[in-house]
Structures are given as structure tokens and as C-alpha cells.
LOKOL-270109 format. One record per residue (C-alpha): z, x, y. Coordinates in steps of 0.001 Angstrom, whole numbers, padded with zeros to 6 digits, always signed. Example, Ala and Ser with C-alpha at 12.3 -4.5 7.8 and 13.67 -1.06 7.14 Angstrom:
2
+007800+012300-004500/+007140+013670-001060/
This chain:
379
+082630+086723+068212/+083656+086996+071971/+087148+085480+073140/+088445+085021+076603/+091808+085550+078457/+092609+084084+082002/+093079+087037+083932/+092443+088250+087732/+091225+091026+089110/+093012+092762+092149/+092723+095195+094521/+095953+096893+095068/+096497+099722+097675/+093764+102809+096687/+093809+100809+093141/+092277+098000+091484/+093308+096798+087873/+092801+093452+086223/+096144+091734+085901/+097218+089203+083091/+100320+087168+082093/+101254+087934+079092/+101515+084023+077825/+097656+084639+078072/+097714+087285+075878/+097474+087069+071487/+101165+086741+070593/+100070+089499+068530/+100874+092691+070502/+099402+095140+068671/+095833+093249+069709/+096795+093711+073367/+095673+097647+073505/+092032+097144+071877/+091922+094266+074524/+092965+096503+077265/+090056+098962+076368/+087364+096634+075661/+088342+094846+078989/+088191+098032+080964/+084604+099817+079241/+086911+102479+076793/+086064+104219+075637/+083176+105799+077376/+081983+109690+076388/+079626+109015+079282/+082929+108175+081631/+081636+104876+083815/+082732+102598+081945/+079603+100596+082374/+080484+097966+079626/+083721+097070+081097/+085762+096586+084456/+086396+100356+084884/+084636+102283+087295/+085116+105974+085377/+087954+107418+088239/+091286+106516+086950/+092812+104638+089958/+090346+101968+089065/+090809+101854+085561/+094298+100058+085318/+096155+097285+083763/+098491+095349+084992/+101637+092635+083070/+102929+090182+084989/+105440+087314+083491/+108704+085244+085440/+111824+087591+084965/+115135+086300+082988/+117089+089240+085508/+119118+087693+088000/+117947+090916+089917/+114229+090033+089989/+111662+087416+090459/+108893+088767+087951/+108466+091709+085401/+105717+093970+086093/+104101+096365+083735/+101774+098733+084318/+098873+100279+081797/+096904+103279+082311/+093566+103013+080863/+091892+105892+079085/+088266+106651+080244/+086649+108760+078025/+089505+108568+075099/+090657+105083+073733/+094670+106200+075442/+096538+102849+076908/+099344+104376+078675/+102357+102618+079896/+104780+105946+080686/+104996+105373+084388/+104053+102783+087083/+101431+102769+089395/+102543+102213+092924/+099690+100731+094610/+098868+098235+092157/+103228+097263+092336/+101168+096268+096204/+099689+093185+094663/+102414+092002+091974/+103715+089743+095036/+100921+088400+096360/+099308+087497+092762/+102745+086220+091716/+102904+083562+095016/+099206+082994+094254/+099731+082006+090497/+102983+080068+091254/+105166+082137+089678/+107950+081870+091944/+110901+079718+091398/+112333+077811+094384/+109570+079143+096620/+108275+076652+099487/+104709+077371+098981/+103723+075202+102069/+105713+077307+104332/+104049+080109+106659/+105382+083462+107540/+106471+085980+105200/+107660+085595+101555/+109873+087906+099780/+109229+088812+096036/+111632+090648+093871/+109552+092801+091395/+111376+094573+088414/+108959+097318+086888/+109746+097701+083123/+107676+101131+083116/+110227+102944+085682/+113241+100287+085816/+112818+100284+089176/+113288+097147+091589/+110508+096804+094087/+111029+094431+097216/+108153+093097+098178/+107358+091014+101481/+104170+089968+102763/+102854+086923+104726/+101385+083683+103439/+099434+080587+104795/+097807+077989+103711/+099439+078180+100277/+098087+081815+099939/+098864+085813+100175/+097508+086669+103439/+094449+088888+102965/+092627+089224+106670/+094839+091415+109212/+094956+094418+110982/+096469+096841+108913/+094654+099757+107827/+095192+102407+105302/+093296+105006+105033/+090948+105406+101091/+090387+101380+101799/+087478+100203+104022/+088390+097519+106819/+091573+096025+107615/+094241+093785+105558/+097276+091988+106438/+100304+094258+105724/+102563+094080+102674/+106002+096107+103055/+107236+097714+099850/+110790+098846+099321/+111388+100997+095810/+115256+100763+095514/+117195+103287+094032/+114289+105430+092821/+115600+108424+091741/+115820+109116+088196/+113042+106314+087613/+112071+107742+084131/+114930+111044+083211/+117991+109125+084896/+118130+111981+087446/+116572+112840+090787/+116661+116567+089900/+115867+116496+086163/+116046+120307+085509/+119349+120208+087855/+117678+122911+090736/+115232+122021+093270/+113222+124923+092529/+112339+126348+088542/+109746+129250+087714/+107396+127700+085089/+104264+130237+084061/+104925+132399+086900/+105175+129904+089413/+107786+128128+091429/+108152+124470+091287/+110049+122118+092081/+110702+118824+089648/+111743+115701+090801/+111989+112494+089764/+111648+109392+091874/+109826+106391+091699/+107427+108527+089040/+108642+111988+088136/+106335+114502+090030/+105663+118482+089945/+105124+120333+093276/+103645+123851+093681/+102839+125527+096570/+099036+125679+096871/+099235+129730+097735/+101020+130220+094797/+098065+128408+092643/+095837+130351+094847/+094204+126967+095945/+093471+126163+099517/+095690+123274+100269/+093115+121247+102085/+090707+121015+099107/+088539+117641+097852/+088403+116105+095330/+084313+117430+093941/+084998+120723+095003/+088593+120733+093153/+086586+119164+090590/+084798+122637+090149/+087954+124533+089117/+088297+124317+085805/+090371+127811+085518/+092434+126156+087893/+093046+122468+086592/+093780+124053+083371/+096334+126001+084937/+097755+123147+086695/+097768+120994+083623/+099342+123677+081556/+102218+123605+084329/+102496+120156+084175/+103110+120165+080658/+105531+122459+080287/+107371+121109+083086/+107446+117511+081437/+109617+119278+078492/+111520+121177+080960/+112402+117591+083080/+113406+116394+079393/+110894+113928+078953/+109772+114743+075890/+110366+117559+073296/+107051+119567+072860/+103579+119782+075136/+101723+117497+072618/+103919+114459+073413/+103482+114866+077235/+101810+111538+078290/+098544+111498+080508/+099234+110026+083175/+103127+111410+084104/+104526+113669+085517/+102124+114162+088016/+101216+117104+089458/+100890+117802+093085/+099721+120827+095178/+101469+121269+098532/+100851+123426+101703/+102160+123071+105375/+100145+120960+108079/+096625+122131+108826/+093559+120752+110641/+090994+119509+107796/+088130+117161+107059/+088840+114334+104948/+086427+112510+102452/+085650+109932+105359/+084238+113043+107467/+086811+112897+110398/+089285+115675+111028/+092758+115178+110747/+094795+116979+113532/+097804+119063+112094/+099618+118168+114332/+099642+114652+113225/+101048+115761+109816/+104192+116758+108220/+102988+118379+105358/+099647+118410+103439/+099404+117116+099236/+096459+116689+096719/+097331+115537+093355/+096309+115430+089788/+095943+111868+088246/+095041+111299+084438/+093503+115087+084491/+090915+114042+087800/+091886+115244+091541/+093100+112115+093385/+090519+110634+096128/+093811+109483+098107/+097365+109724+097066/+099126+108189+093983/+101747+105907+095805/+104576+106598+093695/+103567+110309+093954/+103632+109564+097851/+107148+108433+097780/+108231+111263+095821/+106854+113706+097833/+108807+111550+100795/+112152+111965+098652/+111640+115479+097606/+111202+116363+101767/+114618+115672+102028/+116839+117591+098806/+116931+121058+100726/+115199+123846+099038/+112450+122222+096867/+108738+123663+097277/+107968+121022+099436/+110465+120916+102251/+109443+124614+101985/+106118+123346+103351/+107074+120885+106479/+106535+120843+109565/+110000+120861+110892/+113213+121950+109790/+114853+119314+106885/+117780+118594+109236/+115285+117479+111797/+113590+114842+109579/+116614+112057+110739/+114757+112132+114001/+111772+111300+112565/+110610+107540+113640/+112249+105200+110706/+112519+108422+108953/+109201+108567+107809/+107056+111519+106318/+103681+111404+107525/+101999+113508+104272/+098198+114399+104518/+096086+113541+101807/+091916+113591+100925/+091661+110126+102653/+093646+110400+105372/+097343+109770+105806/+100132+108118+104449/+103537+107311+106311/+106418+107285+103336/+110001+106368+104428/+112699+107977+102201/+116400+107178+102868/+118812+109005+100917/+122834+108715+100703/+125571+111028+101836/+125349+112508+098261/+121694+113362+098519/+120600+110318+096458/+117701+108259+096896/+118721+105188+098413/+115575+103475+098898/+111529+104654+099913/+109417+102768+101744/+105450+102102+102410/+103127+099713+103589/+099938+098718+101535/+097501+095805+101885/+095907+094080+098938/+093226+091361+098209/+092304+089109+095279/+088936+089706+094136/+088842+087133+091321/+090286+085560+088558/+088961+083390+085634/+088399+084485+081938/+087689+088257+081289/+085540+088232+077553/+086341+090527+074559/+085078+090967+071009/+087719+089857+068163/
């Protein structure tokens, strides 16, 4: 017998994930993962996820929890899920940052806001705690007409068009998921031969030089796809990292979907999937990352701030890689970190305090509501 949930479907950043409240949900919890998978086409040995919402690439294969918050700190609670494609895996070990892009606007859309004037026009501010990371997002974006703004001229490069600009402010990201920016306490370790550097803001993250992976730097995602040798080397470093950051106590407990793994190199002219060049000299430093096993078509966002954050702790593998020298970065513009990626770019700003913590990192997203009603699933 089918059953249906209200839910709503969302495009969030370089994401898209169907988003519930939990009141919709079987009070029954341990019903909520089967939903999850049915909802999204997982399992799927043939990975497109043809009888669900998926789309078999794991940025579009994504959950999302939203409910009012009882913190005097926060407006909502926000959880993320990581959907399994092939494997029946419901993840909730870290957060996804683009999707954290639409938590506001869905939450002003649903009404979840207390003491919000939702016939007012201008810009709305939405405090989002995200029980994944413990992190407090800021979000502020612009309404009218009793609605997230959608249409604008903000662009970000992975989405097609233009949107109207939503301004995200992770506070106090470091040590989202080990309770330390520098889990392993250095900026740089040797893990199978190979120097990385482990940090852990917003989403704890693994950077290796791409030379020292003997990867070109400037790779796609197909062609990356090709390397098996290589993503097996990659995901053997990522494991034994995740033990080494303390997550967990042995390789088999390392979830899929963090740390994430991320291959850096110093500016260079490339293509991008779009077909344009990007100019190196319109970069700080190059990235492509591993998400859920699969070479990222853009850039995880929470990878994108950590990257920002690790620029700044002298000595890690990927301040080895900018552009300019790390006491120059205060000069850049609103100290961002423009960081190249297989779509395009991405401008993070990381502030950190005079004791080299992360204070706060910064990005602009856009998002749009694609639809909501009642998503069916088999009891």
C-alpha cells in the first residue's frame, strides 16, 4: 500500500534534496530511513535512481530535516541526510552546505518563523542550528510578496541562470565534528606516504597536494572518473586519516560521506565543465574533491569553506598551494579566497581570531523551490 508525506523539493546551491518536517514524518523513527531510500530511488545497482527523486550523482541525492528550534540561539533545526545510491546507506555524519542555502528560504516559505512580519519586503534573517555539525548558520536573503526571492542576478557558477542572492555566515566552524580545528594537532601529517593536512571546519576535510597523488590538479570529473588506482588511493587516505582526526576508531567505521577528501594545486589556466577557460590569474588556488566515493562536478560548500579556513593556519598543504603569501591574504577584498573548482569559481570568506581560530566563513548561494506536495512510499 502507498502512503504519502508533505514534503518539498529544493534546489539548494550545486544541490537539490527533498526536505520534510519531521511532524510529517511516522513518529516511528526507525521508519524514517526506509522512507528516505524509497523517496530517493535506493537502492539502485544500476545507480539512477530512476524509481525515486535521485538523479544517481550524490549532490542530488540528499535529505533534508527541518523543525522550529527550542535554542534561544536558533530559529530552526536543520538536519541533513546523505542518501546512498547504489547501497541502501542514510548518512547523517556531516552537513551539506549548499542545501544549509535553502533551510531559510523554505523555513519563511512554510511559516516557520516566529515573530516574523511576513508582509514585509527586504531581507529576512534566519538563524539555522545544524544538528549534524552543531554549527549555527546565519542566513539572510530577500523576500516579497510573502515569499523567498527566487529571480535575481546572482550567479554561481555549476547552476544555470541567475538567482537572487542568499548570504550565509557558518559561525564558529572550527571543530564542527572533532571539537578542534586541527584534529591531529599539526597542520601537516604523513599518511601512506603522503603529506596532508587535516582540518576540521564546517565539515572535517583532507587536503593533498595533487603532485604528490601524481594527479594533475586541473582534472574533471569523467576523466577523474577513470582512475580507479587513484580513487582507491585517495579513499584509502581518507580513511585512515578519519581515525587519525579521531573520528572514529578503525577504517570500517569511517562514514561515506565525511571527511572529505580534496586534491589541491596552485592557480593554473584550465577548462571547466562549462567549456570556458578560467584565467589563473583570477584564482587563488585550484581544488577537486571526492564526495560519497564520485569526483565532485563543483565544490562541496562546506568543503569550500574549509579549504577558505585551512588558507589561513600557516603551513597546511593548502596555503602551500596559494597564490600569495598567507600574510598577504588580509588584503584580500573582504578577505575572501577565490578557490577554482570543475564549474568555475567560488569566493569563500574565512575570518579567523588573534589565536588562529575560526571566527566565522562566509559564501553566497542562491536557491529556488521546485515543489512541494506529498512525496509517495510503500509501507
Amino acid at each position: 500500500m502507498q502512503r504519502s508525506t508533505i514534503a518539498a523539493y529544493y534546489r539548494g546551491g550545486t544541490s537539490r534534496a527533498v526536505i520534510f518536517q519531521t511532524k510529517d514524518l511516522p513518529r516511528d523513527r526507525s521508519k524514517w530511513g526506509p522512507i528516505f531510500l524509497q523517496v530517493m530511488g535506493s537502492p539502485d545497482p544500476y545507480g539512477r535512481q530512476l524509481d525515486g527523486m535521485g538523479a544517481g550523482v550524490s549532490s542530488l541525492s540528499k535529505i533534508c530535516l527541518v523543525e522550529p528550534s527550542e535554542r534561544e540561539d536558533a530559529d530552526v533545526d536543520y538536519t541533513f541526510v546523505g542518501i546512498g545510491i547504489e547501497r541502501d546507506e542514510v548518512d547523517m555524519a556531516g552537513n551539506c552546505g549548499n542545501m544549509s542555502s535553502a533551510i531559510g528560504p523554505y523555513a519563511f516559505n512554510e511559516r516557520l518563523l516566529k515573530n516574523c512580519d511576513y508582509g514585509a519586503e527586504g531581507e529576512v534573517g534566519v538563524r539555522i542550528f545544524n544538528t549534524n555539525t552543531g554549527v549555527i548558520i546565519k542566513s539572510i536573503f530577500g523576500v516579497a510578496n510573502g515569499q523567498a526571492m527566487v529571480e535575481g542576478a546572482y550567479k554561481i557558477d555549476g547552476v544555470a541562470g541567475s538567482g537572487s542572492r542568499i548570504h550565509l555566515d557558518f559561525l564558529r566552524p572550527g571543530g564542527a565534528k572533532t571539537g578542534k580545528l586541527l584534529p591531529t594537532g599539526s597542520p601537516v601529517n604523513t599518511i601512506d606516504g603522503v603529506q596532508v593536512s587535516c582540518v576540521d571546519a564546517a565539515n572535517p576535510c583532507i587536503f593533498v597536494r595533487a603532485q604528490d597523488v601524481g594527479i594533475d590538479g586541473t582534472i574533471l570529473p569523467n576523466d577523474f572518473l577513470k582512475l580507479a588506482e587513484k580513487l582507491d588511493q585517495l579513499e584509502k587516505i581518507r580513511k585512515a586519516g578519519a581515525v587519525a582526526m579521531g573520528m572514529v576508531e578503525r577504517e570500517d567505521q569511517v562514514p561515506r560521506t565525511i571527511p572529505k577528501i580534496g586534491i589541491v594545486s596552485p592557480p593554473t589556466t584550465h577548462r571547466v565543465l562549462n567549456g570556458e577557460t578560467v584565467d589563473a590569474s583570477s584564482l587563488d588556488v585550484v581544488v577537486r574533491f571526492i564526495s560519497d566515493g564520485q569526483p565532485h562536478r563543483a565544490v562541496p560548500l562546506t568543503a569550500a569553506l574549509c579549504t577558505a579556513v585551512a588558507a589561513k593556519i600557516k603551513g597546511t598543504v593548502v596555503q602551500s598551494c596559494l597564490d600569495q603569501e598567507l600574510d598577504k591574504l588580509e588584503n584580500f577584498p573582504e578577505h575572501a579566497l577565490t578557490i577554482g573548482h570543475s564549474s568555475g569559481t567560488i569566493q569563500v570568506n574565512a575570518t579567523m581570531d588573534g589565536k588562529g581560530n575560526a571566527e566565522s566563513a562566509t559564501v553566497y548561494r542562491t536557491a529556488r523551490r521546485i515543489f512541494e506536495g506529498k512525496v509517495y512510499w510503500n509501507e
